[in-house]
VEXDOTOR-328968 format. One line per 5 residues: number of its first residue (from 1); their letters; for each residue x, y, z of C-alpha. Coordinates in nm, 3 decimals, padded with zeros to 5 digits. Layout:
NUM> A> X/Y/Z | ... .
This chain:
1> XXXXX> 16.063/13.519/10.562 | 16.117/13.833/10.381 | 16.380/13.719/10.180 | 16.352/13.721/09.732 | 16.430/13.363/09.597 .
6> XXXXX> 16.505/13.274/09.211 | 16.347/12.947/09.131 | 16.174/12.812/08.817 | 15.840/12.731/08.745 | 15.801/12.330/08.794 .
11> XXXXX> 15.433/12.297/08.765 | 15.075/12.410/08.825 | 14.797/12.291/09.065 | 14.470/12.461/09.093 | 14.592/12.822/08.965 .
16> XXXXX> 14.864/12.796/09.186 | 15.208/12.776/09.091 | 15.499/12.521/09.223 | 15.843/12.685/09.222 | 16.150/12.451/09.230 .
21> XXXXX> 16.403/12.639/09.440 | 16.704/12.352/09.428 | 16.594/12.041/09.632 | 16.268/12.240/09.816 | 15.909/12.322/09.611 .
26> XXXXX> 15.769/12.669/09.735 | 15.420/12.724/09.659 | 15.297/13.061/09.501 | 14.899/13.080/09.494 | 14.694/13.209/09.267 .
31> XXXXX> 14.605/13.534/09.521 | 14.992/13.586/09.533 | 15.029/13.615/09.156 | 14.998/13.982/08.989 | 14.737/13.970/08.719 .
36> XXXXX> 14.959/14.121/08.457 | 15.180/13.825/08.467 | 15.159/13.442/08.366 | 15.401/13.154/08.334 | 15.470/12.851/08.152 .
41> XXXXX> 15.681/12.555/08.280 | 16.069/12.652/08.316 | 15.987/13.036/08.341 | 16.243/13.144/08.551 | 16.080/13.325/08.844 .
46> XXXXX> 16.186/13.549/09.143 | 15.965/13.639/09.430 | 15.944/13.685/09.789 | 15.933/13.432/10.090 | 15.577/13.542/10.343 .
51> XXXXX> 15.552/13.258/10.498 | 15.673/12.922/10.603 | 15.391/12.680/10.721 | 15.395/12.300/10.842 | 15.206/12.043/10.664 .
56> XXXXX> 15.253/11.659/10.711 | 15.503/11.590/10.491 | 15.725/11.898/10.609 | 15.770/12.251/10.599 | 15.604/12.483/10.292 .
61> XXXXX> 15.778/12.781/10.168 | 15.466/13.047/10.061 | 15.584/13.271/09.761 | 15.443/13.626/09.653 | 15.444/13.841/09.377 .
66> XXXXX> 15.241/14.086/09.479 | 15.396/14.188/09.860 | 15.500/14.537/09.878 | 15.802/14.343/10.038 | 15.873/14.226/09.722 .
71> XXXXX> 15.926/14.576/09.589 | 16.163/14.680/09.892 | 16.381/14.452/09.772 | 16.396/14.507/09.439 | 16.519/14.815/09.561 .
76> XXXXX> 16.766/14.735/09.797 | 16.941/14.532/09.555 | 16.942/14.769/09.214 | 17.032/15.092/09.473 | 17.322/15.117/09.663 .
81> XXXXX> 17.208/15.394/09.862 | 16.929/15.189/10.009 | 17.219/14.882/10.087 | 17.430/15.070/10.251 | 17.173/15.282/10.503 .
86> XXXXX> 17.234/15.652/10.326 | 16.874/15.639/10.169 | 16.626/15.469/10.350 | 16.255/15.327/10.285 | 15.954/15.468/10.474 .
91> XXXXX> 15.691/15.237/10.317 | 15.601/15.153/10.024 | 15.256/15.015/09.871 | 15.109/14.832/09.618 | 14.852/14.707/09.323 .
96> XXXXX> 15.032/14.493/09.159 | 15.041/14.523/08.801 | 14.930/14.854/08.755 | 15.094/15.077/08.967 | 15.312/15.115/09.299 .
101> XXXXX> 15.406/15.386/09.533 | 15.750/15.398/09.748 | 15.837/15.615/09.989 | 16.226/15.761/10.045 | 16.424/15.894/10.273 .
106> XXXXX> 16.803/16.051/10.351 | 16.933/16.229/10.622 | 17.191/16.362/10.464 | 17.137/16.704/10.263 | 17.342/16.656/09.999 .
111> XXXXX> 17.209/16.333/09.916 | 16.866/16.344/09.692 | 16.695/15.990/09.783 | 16.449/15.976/09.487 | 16.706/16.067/09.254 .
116> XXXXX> 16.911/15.816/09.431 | 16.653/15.551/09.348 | 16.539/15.623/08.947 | 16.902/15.637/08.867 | 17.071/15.820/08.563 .
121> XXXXX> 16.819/15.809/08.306 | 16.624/15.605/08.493 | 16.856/15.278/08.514 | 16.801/15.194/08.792 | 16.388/15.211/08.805 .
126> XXXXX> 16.343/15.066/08.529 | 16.516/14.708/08.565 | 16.270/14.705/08.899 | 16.012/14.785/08.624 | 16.072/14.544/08.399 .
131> XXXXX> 16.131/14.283/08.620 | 15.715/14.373/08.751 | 15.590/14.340/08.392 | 15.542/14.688/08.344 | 15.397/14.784/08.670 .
136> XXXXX> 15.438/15.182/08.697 | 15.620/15.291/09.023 | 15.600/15.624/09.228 | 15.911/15.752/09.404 | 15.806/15.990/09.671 .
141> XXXXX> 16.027/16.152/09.912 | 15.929/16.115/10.279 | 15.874/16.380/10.525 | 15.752/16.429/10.866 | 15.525/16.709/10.808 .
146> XXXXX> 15.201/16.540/10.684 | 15.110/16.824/10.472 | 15.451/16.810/10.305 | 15.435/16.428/10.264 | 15.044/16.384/10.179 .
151> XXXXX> 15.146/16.640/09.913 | 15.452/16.450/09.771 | 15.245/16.140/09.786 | 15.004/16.252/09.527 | 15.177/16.321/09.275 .
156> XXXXX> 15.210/16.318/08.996 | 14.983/16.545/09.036 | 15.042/16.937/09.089 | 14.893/17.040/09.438 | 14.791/17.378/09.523 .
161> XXXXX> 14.712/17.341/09.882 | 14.679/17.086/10.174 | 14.446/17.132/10.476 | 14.436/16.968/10.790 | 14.028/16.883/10.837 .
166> XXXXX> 14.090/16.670/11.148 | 14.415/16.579/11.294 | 14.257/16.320/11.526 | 14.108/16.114/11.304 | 14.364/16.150/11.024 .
171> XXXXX> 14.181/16.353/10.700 | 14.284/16.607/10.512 | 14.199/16.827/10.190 | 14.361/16.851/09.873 | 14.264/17.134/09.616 .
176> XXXXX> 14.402/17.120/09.242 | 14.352/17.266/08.935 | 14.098/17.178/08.782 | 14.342/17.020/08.495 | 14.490/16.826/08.779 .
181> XXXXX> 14.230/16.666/08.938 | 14.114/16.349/08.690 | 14.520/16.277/08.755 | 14.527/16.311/09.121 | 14.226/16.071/09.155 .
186> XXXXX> 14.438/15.868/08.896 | 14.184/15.565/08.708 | 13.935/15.424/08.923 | 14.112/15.651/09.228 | 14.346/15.450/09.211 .
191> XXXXX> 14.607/15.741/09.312 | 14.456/15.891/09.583 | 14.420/15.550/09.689 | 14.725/15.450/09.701 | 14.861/15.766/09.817 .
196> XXXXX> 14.588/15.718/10.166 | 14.712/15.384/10.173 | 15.143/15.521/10.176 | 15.052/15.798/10.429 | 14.761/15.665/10.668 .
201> XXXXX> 14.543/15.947/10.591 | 14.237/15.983/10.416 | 14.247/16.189/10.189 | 13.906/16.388/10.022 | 14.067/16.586/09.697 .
206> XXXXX> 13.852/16.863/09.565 | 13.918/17.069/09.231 | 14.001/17.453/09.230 | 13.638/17.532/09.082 | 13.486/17.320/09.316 .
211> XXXXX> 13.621/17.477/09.656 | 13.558/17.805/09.541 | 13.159/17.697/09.479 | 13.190/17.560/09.844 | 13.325/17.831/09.986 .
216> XXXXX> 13.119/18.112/09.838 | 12.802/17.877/09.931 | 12.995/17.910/10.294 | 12.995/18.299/10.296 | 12.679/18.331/10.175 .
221> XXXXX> 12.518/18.158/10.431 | 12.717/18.292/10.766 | 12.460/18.345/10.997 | 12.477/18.528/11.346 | 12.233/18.263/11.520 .
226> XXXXX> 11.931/18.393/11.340 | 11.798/18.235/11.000 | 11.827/18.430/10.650 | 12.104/18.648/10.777 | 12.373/18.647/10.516 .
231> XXXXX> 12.728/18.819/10.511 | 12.946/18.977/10.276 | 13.290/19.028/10.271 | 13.318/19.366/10.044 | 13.699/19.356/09.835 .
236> XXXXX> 13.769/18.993/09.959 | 13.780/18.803/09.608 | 13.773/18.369/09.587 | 14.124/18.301/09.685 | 14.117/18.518/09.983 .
241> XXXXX> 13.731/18.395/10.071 | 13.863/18.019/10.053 | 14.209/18.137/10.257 | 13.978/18.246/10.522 | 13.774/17.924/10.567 .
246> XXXXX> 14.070/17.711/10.553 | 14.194/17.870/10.882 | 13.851/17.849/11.006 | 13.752/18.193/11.020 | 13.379/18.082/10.872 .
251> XXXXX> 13.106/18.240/11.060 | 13.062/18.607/11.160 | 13.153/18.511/11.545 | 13.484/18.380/11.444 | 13.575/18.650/11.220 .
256> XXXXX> 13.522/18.906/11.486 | 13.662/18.709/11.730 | 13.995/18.706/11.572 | 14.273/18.927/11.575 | 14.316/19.209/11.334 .
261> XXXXX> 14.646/19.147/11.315 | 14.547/18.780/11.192 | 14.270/18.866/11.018 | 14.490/19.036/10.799 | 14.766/18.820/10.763 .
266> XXXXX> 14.507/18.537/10.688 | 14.305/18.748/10.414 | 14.623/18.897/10.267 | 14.532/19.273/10.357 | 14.649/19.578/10.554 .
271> XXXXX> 14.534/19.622/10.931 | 14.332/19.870/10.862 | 14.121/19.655/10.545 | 14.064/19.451/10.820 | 13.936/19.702/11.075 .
276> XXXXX> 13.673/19.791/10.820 | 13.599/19.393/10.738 | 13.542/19.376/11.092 | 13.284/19.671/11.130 | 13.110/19.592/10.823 .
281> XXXXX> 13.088/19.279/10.966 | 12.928/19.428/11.319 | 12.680/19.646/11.101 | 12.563/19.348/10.893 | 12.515/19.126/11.249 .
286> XXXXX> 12.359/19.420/11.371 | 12.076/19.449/11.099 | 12.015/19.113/11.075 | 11.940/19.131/11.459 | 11.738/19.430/11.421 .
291> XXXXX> 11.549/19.262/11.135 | 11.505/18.948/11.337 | 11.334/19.138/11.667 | 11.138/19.357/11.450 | 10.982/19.016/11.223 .
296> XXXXX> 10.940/18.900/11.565 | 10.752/19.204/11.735 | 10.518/19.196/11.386 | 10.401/18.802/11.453 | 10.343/18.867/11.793 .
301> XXXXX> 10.073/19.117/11.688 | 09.938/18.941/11.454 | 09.909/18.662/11.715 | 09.775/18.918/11.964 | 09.515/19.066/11.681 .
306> XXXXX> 09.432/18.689/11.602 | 09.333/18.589/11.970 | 09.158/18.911/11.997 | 08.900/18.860/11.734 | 08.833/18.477/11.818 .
311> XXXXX> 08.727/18.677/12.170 | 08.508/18.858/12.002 | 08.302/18.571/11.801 | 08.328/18.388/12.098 | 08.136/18.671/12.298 .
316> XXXXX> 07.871/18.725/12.036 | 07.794/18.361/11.999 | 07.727/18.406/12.390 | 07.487/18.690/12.367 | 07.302/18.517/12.044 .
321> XXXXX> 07.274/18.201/12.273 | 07.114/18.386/12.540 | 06.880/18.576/12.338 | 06.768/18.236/12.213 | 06.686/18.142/12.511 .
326> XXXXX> 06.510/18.422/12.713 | 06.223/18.440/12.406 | 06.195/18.029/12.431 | 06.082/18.073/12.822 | 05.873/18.395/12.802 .
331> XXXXX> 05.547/18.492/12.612 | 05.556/18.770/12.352 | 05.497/19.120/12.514 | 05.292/19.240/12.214 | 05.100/19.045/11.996 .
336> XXXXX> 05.028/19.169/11.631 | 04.634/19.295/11.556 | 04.426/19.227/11.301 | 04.442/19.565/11.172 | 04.817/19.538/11.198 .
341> XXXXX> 05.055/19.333/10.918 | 05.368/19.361/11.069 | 05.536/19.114/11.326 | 05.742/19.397/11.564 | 05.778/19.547/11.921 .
346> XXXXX> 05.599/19.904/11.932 | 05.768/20.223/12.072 | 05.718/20.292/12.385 | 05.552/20.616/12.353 | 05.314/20.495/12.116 .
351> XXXXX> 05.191/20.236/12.378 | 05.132/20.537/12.653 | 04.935/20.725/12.381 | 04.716/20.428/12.335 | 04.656/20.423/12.727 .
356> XXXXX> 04.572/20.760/12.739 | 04.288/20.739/12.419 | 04.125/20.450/12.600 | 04.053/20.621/12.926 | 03.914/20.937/12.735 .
């Protein structure tokens, strides 16, 4: 297993393909073919062995096309660098027929392992190329810094900058120009997928334009704890905005939480630029709190005023209500005469004067 056989196409069953390798037929399926490729009877073939299975009448060899293995091989045989140990393979990945990704290694300095592999004028690449039907191939060189590597792995593509989102879980952030980034994705992603697939992280790519839109959205909405409270940076343009929230320095608490000393290596300024971010940072948290207490202090009246006059009604509906009742239960004190049209209580003094005529 792991070995690359020559044979020749014998015959076909079902899609799949018999290879006569000498005395022994080795099967190749139809999932282990690459779709830019088909054969005819006595096509000479080369391919990979992935497995060896036993059936009833024996052993079967299992052929593929499409194994990255396949591709390591290629290599070891066109480059002697790779057959003799001075340039090594890190891993290398695949869709076959359209494009490939390998990833290379030396640890000697003077030895350049991708140069190493395309060969003057590209010799040695392309016989690995043709012998794939075309299938494009990436030569990346390897590195132990993920930043370094992720950013290798992408290309072609030009990267500006790579950013660590979450170390655990293995995602990072690419930015490129805005040029670059239909080519980073590559057709159908197919770039940044294989490039997630060569280095085992996920990988979100963003355009220049775009992070700057992000990160301004970002600033504009750093809050102290209390809603509607935006900050400005004064004399901070894009890059240094997006700078800042790459090394996390995104809300007000971090930003005055941090050194000066780092604030201003960060943001790209003198110590003292970053004293004054800083207060004018402090003043800004400051009148947003003061703004905050004093909306605060103004719906608590109006809560206050608002429980206040329901009192009130309440109160008067109590009064009315008793009113009500008190002339249901009693007899009217005063009862109008006939020399006398309206319905209403008399003055008191007018009812002594009355008393007074009548005993005269």
């Amino acid at each position: 297993v792991g070995e690359v056989i020559n044979g020749i196409v014998k015959r076909f069953e079902n899609g799949d393909v018999i290879v006569e390798m000498g005395r022994i037929e080795a099967l190749l399926r139809r999932r282990d073919q690459s779709r830019a490729e088909n054969y005819t009877t006595g096509d000479r073939i080369r391919a990979v062995i992935v497995d060896v299975t036993k059936e009833t009448k024996g052993q079967q060899v299992i052929l593929s096309r499409t194994d990255p293995a396949l591709l390591v091989k290629m290599f070891e045989q066109e480059v002697p660098e790779i057959y003799d140990g001075t340039v090594s393979i890190r891993g290398a990945v695949r869709e076959a027929g359209d494009r490939a990704k390998v990833a290379v290694h030396s640890n000697e300095r003077d030895i350049d392992p991708v140069g190493s592999c395309v060969g003057m004028k590209g010799t040695r690449v392309q016989a690995i190329i043709r012998e794939l039907r075309g299938e494009k191939i990436d030569i990346v060189e390897w590195s132990e810094d993920p930043i370094v590597f992720i950013s290798n792995a992408v290309s072609p593509a030009k990267i500006q900058r790579v950013t660590i989102i979450d170390a655990t879980e293995r995602v990072v952030e690419i930015v490129v120009e805005d040029s670059q980034l239909s080519l980073a994705i590559g057709k159908k992603g197919q770039n940044v997928r294989l490039a997630a697939k060569l280095t085992g992280w996920r990988i979100d790519i963003k355009s220049e334009d775009e992070k700057r839109r992000e990160v301004e959205a970002q600033f504009e909405g750093l809050e102290d704890g209390e809603e509607g409270a935006t900050l400005t940076l004064p004399g901070l343009d894009d890059t240094q905005l997006v700078k800042l929230s790459d090394a996390g320095l995104d809300t007000a608490d971090r930003l005055l939480e941090t050194s000066v000393a780092n604030l201003a290596t960060i943001a790209e300024v003198d110590e003292e630029t970053a004293v004054k971010l800083q207060d004018a940072i402090r003043e800004q948290v400051a009148a947003a709190e003061q703004a905050a207490a004093e909306s605060a202090e103004k719906n608590l009246e109006e809560d206050n005023s608002a429980n206040s006059g329901d009192s009130s009604d309440s109160q008067a509906q109590e009064i009315t209500t008793t009113e009500e009742n008190s002339s249901t239960e009693k007899e009217p004190s005063v009862v109008a005469s006939d020399q006398d049209e309206t319905n209403s209580v008399w003055p008191r003094d007018d009812l002594s004067k009355t008393d007074t005529d009548s005993k005269t």
